[in-house]
MDTraj code that builds the backbone (N, CA, C; nanometers):
import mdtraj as md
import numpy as np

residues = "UNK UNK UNK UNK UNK UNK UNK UNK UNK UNK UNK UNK UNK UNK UNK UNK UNK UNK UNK UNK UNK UNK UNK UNK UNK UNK UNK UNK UNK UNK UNK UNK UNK UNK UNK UNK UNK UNK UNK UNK UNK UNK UNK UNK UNK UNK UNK UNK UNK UNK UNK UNK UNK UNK UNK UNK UNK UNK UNK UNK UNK UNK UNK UNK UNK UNK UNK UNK UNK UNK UNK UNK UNK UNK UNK UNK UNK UNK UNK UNK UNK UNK UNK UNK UNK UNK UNK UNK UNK UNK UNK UNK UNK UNK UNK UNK UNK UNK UNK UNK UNK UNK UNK UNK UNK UNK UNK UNK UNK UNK".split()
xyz = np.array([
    [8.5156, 8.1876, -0.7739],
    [8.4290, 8.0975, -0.7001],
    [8.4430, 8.1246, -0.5509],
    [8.3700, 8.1936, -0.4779],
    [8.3329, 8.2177, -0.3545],
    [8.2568, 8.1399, -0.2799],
    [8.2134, 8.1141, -0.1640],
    [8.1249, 8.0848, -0.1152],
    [8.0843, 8.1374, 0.0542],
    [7.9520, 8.1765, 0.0462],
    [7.9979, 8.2029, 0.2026],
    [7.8939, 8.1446, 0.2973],
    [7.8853, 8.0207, 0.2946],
    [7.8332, 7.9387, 0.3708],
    [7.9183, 7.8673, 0.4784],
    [7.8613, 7.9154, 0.5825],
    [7.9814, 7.9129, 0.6721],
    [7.8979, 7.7956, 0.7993],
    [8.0390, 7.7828, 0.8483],
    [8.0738, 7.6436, 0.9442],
    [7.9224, 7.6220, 1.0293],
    [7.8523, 7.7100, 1.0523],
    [7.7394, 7.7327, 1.1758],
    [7.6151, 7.6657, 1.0463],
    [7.6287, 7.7434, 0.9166],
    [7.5017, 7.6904, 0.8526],
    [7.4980, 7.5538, 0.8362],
    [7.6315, 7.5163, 0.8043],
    [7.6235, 7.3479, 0.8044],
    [7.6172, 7.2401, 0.8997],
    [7.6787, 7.2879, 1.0429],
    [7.6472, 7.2034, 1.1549],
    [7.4928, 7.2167, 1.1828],
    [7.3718, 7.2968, 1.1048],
    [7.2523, 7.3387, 1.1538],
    [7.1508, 7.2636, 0.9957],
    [7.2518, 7.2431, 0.9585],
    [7.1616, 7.1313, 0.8241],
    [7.1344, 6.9688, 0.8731],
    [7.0233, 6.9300, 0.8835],
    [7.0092, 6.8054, 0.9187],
    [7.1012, 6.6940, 0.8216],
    [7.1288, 6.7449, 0.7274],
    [7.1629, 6.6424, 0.5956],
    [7.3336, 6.5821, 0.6853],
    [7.3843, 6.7153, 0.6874],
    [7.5427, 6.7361, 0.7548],
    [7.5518, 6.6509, 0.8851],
    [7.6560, 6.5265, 0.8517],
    [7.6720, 6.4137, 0.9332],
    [7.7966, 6.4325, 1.0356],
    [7.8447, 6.5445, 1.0054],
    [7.9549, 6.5396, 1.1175],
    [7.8798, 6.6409, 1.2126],
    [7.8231, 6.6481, 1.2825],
    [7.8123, 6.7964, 1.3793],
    [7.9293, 6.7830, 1.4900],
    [7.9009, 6.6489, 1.5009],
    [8.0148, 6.6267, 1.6444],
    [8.1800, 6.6605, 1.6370],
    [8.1797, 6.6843, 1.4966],
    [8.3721, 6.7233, 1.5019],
    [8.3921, 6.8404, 1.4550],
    [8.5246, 6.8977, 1.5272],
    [8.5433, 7.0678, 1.5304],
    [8.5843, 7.0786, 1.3672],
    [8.4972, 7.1760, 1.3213],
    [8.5391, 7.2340, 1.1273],
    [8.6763, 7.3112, 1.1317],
    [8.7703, 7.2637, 1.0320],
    [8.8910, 7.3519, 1.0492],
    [8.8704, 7.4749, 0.9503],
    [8.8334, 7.3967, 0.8023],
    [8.7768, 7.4973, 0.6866],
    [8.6864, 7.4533, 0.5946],
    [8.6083, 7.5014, 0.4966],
    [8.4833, 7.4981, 0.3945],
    [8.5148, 7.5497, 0.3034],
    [8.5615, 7.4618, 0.1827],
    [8.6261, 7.5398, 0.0716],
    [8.5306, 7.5024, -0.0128],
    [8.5080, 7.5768, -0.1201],
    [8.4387, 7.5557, -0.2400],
    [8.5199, 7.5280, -0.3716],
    [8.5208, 7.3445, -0.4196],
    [8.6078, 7.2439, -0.4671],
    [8.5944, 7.3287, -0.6391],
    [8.4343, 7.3349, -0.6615],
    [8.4096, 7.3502, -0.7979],
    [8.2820, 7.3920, -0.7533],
    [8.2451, 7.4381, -0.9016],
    [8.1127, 7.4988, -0.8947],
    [8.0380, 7.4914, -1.0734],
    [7.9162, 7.4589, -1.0911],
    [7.8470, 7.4890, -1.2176],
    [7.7481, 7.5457, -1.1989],
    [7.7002, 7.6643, -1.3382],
    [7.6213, 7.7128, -1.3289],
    [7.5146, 7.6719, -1.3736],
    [7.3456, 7.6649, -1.2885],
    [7.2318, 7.6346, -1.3064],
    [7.1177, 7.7165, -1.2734],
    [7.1450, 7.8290, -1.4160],
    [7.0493, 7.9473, -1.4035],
    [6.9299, 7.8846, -1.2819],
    [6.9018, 7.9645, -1.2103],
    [6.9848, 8.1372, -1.1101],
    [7.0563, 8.0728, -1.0072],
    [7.0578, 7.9310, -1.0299],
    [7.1570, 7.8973, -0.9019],
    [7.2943, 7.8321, -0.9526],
    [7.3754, 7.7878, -0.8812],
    [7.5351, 7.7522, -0.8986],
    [7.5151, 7.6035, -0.8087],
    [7.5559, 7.4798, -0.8662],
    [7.5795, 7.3495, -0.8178],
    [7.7252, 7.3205, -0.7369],
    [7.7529, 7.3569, -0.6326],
    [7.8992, 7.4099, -0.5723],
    [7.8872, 7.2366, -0.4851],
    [8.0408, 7.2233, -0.5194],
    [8.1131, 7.0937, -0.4518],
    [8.1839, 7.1649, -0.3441],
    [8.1514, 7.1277, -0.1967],
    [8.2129, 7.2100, -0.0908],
    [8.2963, 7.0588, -0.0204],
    [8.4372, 7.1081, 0.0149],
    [8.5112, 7.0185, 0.0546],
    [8.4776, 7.1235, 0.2415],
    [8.4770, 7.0094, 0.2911],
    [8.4729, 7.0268, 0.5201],
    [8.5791, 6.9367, 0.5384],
    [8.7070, 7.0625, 0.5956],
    [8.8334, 6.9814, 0.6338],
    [8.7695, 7.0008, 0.8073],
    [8.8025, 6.8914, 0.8670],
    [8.7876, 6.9199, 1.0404],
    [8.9582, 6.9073, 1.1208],
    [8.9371, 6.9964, 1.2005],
    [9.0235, 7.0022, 1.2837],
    [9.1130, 6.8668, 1.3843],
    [9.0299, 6.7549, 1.3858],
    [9.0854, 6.6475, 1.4010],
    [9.1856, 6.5847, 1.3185],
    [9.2164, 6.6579, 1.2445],
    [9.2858, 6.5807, 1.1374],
    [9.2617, 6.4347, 1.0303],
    [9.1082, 6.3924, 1.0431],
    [9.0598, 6.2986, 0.9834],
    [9.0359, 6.3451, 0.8399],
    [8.9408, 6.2022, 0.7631],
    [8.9437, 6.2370, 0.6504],
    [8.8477, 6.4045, 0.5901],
    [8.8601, 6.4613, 0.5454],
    [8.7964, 6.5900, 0.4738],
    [8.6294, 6.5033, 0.4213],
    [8.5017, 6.5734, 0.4421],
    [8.4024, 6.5506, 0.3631],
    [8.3899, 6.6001, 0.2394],
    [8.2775, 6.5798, 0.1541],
    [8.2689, 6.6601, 0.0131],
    [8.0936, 6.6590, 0.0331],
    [8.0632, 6.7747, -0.0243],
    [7.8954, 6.7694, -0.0264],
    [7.8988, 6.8457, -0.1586],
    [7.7599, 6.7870, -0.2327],
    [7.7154, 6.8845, -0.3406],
    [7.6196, 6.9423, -0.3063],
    [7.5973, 7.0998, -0.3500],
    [7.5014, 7.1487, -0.2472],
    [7.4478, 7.3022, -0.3375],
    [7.3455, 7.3090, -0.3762],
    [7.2544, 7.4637, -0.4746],
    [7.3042, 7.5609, -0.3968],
    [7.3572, 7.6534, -0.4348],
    [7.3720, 7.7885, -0.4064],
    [7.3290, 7.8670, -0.4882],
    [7.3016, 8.0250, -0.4155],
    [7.2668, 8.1308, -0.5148],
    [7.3632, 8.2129, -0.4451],
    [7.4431, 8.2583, -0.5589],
    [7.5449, 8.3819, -0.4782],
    [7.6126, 8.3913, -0.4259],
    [7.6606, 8.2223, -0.4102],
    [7.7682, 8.1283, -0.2653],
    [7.6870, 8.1336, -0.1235],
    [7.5540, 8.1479, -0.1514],
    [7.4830, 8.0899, -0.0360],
    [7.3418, 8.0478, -0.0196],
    [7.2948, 8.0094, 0.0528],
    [7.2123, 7.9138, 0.0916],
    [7.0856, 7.9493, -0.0195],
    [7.0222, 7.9209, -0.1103],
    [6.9164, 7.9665, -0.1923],
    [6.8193, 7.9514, -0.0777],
    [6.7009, 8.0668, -0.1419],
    [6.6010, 8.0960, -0.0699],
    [6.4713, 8.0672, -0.1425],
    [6.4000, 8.0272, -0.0570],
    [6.2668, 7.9785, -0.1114],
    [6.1997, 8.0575, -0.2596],
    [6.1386, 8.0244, -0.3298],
    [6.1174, 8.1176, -0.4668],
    [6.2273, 8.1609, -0.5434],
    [6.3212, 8.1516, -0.5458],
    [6.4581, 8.1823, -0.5966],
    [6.5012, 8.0528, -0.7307],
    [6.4066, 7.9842, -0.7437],
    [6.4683, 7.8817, -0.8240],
    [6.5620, 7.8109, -0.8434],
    [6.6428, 7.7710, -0.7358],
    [6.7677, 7.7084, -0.7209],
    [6.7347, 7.5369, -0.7335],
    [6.5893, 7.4705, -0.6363],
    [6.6016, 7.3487, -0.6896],
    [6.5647, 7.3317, -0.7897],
    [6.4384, 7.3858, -0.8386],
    [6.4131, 7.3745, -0.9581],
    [6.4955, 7.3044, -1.0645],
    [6.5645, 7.4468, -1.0844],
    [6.7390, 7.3772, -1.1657],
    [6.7701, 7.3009, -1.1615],
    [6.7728, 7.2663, -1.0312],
    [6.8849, 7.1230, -0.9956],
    [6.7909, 6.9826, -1.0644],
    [6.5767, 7.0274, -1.0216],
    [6.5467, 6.8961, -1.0631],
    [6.5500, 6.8932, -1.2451],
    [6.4983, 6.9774, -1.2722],
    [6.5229, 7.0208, -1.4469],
    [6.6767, 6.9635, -1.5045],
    [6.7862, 7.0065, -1.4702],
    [6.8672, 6.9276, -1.4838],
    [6.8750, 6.7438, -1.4730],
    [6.8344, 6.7611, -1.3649],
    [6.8646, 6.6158, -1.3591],
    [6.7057, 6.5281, -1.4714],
    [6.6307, 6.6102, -1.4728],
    [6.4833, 6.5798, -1.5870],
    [6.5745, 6.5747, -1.7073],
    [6.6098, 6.6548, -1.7660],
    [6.6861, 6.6984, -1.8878],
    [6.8428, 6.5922, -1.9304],
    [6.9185, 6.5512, -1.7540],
    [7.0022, 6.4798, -1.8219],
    [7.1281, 6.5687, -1.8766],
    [7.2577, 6.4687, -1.9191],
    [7.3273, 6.5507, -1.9799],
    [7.4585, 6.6212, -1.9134],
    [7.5252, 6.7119, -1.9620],
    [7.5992, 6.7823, -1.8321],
    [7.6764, 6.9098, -1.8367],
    [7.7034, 6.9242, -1.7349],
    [7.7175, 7.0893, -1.7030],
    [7.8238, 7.1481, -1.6967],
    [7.8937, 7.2125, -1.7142],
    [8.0709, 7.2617, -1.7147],
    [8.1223, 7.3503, -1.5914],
    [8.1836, 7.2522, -1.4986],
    [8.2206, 7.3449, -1.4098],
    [8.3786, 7.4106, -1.4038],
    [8.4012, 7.4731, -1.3295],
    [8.5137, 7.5683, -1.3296],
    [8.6562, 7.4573, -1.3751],
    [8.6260, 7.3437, -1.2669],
    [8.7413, 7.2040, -1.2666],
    [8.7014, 7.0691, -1.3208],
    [8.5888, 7.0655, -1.4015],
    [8.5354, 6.9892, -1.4263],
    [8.3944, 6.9552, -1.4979],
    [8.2930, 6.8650, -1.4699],
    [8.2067, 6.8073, -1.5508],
    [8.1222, 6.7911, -1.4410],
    [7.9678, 6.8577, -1.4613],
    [7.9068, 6.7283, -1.3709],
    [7.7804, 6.6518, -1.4623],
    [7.7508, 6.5502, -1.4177],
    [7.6758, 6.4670, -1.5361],
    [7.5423, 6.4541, -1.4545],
    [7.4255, 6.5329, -1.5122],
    [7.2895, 6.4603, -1.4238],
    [7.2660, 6.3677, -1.5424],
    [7.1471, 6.3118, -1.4615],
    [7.1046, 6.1629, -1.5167],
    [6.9600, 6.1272, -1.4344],
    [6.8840, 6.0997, -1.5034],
    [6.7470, 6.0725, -1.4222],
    [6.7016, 5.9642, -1.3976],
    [6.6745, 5.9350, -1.2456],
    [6.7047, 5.7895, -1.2121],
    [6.5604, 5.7558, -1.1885],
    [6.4952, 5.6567, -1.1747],
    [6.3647, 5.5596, -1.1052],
    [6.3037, 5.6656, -1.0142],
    [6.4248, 5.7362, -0.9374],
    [6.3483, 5.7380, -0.8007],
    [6.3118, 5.8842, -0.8376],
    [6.3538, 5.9811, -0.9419],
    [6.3307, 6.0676, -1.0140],
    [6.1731, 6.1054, -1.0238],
    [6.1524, 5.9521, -1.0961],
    [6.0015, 5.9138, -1.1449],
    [5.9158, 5.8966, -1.0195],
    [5.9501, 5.8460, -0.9215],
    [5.8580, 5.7871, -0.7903],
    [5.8270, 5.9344, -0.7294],
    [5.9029, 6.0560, -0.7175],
    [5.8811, 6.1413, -0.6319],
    [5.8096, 6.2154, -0.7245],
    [5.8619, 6.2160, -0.8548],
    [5.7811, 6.3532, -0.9187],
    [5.7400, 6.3434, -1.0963],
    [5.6892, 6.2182, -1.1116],
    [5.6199, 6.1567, -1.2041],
    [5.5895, 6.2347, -1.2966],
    [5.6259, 6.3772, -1.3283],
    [5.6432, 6.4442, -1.4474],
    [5.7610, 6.5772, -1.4355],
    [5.8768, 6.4966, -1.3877],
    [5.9596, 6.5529, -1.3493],
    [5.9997, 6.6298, -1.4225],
    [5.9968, 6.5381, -1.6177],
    [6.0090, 6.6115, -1.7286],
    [5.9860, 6.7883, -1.7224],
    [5.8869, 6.7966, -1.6488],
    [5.7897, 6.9191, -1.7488],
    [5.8489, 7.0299, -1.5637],
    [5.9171, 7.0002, -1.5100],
    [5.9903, 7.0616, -1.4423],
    [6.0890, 7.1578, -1.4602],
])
top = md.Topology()
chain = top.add_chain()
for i, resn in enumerate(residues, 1):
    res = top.add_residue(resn, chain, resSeq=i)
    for name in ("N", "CA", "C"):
        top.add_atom(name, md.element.get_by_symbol(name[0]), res)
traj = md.Trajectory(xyz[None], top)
């Protein structure tokens, strides 16, 4: 389990709530596979010595999937489908929620 999404791609993701504190390291916790992409749990230790973040986040290849590459896809098909996935340290469980239905009302056939 590799990853090489590094400290610059994530201070440059709007999602990523720390920009303001110095990254010490970006480890990749676990990972499952979701033909053609990988569902990777990335632990962000920062250099302040505060608490560590965790993000779940699609990769292809240990990095950033690229448009046409089918990485969300997966992720929404999974979570359409339900059920769960076997990762290296663990389990992850999708589950399809309301808001599933509100954004993409035949999420099923995804």
């Amino acid at each position: 389990m590799t990853s090489s999404l590094s400290r610059d791609w994530l201070v440059g993701q709007r999602w990523f709530r720390a920009k303001q504190r110095p990254i010490a390291t970006v480890s990749q916790l676990d990972a499952a596979r979701l033909d053609p992409a990988e569902l990777s749990v990335l632990e962000v230790a920062y250099a302040d010595d505060g608490p560590p973040d965790h993000y779940l986040v699609p990769t292809v290849d240990g990095r950033e999937p690229a448009d046409g590459e089918g990485a969300w896809i997966a992720v929404v098909r999974a979570m359409a489908d339900g059920g769960e996935v076997r990762g290296a340290h663990g389990r992850f469980t999708c589950s399809r929620t309301d808001a599933l239905e509100e954004l993409l009302p035949s999420a099923h056939e995804a």
